[in-house]
C-alpha positions as semicolon CSV with decimal commas, in nm:
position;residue;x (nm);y (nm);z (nm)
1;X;7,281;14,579;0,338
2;X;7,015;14,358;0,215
3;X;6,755;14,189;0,446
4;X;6,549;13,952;0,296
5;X;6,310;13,969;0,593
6;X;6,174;14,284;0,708
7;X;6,123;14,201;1,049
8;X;6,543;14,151;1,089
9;X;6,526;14,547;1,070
10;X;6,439;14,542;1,438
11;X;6,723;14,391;1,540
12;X;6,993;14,496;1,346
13;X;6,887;14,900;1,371
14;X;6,822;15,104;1,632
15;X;6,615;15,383;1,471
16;X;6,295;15,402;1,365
17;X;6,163;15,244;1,045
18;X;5,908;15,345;0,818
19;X;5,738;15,003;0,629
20;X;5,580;15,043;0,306
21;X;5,255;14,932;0,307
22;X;5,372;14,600;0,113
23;X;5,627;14,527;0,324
24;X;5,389;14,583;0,636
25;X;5,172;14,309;0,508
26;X;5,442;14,080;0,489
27;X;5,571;14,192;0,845
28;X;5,210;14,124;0,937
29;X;5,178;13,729;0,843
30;X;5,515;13,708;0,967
31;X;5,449;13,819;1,327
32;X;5,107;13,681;1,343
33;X;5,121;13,341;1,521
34;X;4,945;13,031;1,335
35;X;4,648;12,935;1,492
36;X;4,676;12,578;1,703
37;X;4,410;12,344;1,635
38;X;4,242;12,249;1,966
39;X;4,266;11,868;2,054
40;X;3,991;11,714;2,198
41;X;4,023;11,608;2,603
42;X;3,896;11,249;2,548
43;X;3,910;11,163;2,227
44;X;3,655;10,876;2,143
45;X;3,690;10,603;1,896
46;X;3,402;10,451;1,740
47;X;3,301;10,207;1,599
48;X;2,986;10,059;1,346
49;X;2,961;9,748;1,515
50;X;2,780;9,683;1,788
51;X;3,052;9,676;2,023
52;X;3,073;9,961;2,284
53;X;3,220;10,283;2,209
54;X;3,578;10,316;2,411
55;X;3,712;10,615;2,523
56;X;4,051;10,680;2,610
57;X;4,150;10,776;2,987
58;X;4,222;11,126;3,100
59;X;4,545;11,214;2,979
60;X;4,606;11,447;3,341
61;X;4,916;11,413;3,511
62;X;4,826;11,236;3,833
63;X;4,937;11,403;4,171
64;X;5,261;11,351;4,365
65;X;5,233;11,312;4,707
66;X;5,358;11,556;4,947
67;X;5,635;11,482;5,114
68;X;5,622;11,648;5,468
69;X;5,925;11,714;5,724
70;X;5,851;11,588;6,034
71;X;5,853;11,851;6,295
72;X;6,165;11,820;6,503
73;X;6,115;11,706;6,872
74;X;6,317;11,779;7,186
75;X;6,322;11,708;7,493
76;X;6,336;11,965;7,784
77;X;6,273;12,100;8,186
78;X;5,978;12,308;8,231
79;X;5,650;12,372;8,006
80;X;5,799;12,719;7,877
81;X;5,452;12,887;7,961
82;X;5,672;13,205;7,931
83;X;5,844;13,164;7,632
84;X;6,194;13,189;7,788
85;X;6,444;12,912;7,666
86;X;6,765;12,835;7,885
87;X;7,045;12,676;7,702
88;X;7,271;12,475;7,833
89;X;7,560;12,214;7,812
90;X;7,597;11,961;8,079
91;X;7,752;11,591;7,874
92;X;7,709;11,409;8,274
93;X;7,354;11,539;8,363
94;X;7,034;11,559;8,121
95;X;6,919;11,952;8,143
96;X;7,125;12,094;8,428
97;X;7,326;11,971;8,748
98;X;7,097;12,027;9,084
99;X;7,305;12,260;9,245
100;X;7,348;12,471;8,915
101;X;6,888;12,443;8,935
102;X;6,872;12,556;9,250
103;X;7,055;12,878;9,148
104;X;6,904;12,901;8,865
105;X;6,564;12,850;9,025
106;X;6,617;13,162;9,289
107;X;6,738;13,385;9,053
108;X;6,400;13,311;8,843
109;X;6,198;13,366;9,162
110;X;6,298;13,732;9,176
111;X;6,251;13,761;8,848
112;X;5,892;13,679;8,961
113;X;5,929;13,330;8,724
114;X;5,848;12,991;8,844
115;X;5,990;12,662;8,699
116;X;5,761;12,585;8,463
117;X;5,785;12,975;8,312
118;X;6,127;12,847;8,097
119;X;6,194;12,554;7,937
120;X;6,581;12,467;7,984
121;X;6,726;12,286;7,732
122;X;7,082;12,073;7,674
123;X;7,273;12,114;7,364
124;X;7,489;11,868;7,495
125;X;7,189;11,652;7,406
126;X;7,191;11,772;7,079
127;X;7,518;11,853;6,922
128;X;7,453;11,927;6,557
129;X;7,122;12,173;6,602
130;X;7,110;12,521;6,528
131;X;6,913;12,797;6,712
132;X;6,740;12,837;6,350
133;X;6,550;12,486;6,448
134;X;6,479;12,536;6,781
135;X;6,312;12,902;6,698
136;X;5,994;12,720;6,558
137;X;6,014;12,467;6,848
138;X;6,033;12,662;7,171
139;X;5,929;13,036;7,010
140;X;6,123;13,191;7,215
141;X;6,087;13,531;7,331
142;X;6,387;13,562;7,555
143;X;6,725;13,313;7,581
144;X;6,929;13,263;7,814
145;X;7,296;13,124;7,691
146;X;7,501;12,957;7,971
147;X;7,855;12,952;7,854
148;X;8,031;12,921;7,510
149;X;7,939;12,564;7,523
150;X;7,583;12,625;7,481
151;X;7,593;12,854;7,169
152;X;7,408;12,687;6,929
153;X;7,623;12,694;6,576
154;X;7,456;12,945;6,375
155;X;7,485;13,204;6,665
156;X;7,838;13,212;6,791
157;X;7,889;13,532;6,645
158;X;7,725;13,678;7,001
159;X;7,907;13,927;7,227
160;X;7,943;13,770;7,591
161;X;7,762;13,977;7,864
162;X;7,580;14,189;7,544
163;X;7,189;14,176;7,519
164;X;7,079;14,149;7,157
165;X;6,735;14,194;7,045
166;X;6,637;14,064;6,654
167;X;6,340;13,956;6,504
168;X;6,149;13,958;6,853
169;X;6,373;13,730;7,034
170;X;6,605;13,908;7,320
171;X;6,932;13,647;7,358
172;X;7,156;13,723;7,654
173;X;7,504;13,492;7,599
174;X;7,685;13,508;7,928
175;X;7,878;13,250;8,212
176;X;7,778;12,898;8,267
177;X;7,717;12,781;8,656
178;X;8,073;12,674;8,666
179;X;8,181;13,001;8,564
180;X;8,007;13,174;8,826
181;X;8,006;12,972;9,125
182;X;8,298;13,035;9,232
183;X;8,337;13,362;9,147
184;X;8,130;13,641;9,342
185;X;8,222;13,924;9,046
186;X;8,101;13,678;8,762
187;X;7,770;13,611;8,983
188;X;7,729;13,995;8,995
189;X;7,758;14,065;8,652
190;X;7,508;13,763;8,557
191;X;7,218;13,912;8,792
192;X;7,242;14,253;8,682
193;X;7,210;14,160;8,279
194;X;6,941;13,882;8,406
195;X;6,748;14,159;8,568
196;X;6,735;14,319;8,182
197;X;6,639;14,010;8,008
């Protein structure tokens, strides 16, 4: 095989080679880089007459803007003092039917939480958002899921009636009101995995 290049060796031959010392010399101004001449940042022209010198401008890329997302913003009950988010999904009311409050607000109460504690929010409100936007929003520390209907998108892979705990955030997924009003064993079930939570 003939190479006309001695630094081809190193790629067509896995062994070691040993260079004569001509051919390391020639390897040498082969591998060695060329200098670059430096350019000047502002070059300047100038001129013999009497007219002023002119320089050229900076040749630096000017900056883009940043382009900011605005924060999302919902609307909710309570001041969520607590960190505790209630979802919900009521299409004829705006967070939660009275009657379905009131329950809601005496099962809190034993729980030693008032009101303002939670902030209850309607996904009815808000078809299209995931759990992944409100985390930022309400910073949750425990939620509270009131029916299948109220299982934000990326999270409907939850267990009904099973507490999971990830990342900080305890999510209990379990009956809505109308699930439970009605039904004394479904009311049972809710306060002793709300007692948990």
């Amino acid at each position: 095989m003939k190479v006309e290049n001695p630094a081809a060796f190193r790629f067509l031959l896995e062994d070691e080679l040993y260079l004569l010392n001509a051919d390391k010399m020639l390897y040498d101004k082969i591998a060695e880089p060329e200098p670059i001449p430096a350019v000047p940042s502002s070059p300047v022209i100038e001129n013999t007459k009497t007219e002023p010198i002119i320089t050229s401008p900076s040749l630096a890329p000017e900056p883009q803007p940043v382009i900011q997302t605005p924060a999302a913003e919902f609307k909710y009950m309570g001041q969520n003092l607590k960190n505790f988010l209630v979802l919900t999904h009521y299409t004829t009311t705006e967070f939660i039917k009275a009657e379905h409050l009131a329950a809601l607000e005496s099962i809190l109460k034993r729980k030693e939480l008032a009101p303002d504690d939670i902030a209850i929010f309607n996904l009815a409100n808000y078809g299209d958002t995931k759990f992944s936007q409100l985390k930022p929003f309400f910073k949750p520390t425990r939620v509270l899921v009131l029916g299948g209907d109220a299982l934000p998108q990326d999270i409907k892979v939850l267990k009904p009636n099973k507490p999971v705990t990830s990342n900080g955030i305890t999510v209990l997924y379990t009956y809505s009101f109308d699930e439970m009003m009605d039904n004394v064993d479904n009311k049972k079930a809710f306060w002793e995995l709300v007692k948990t939570l």
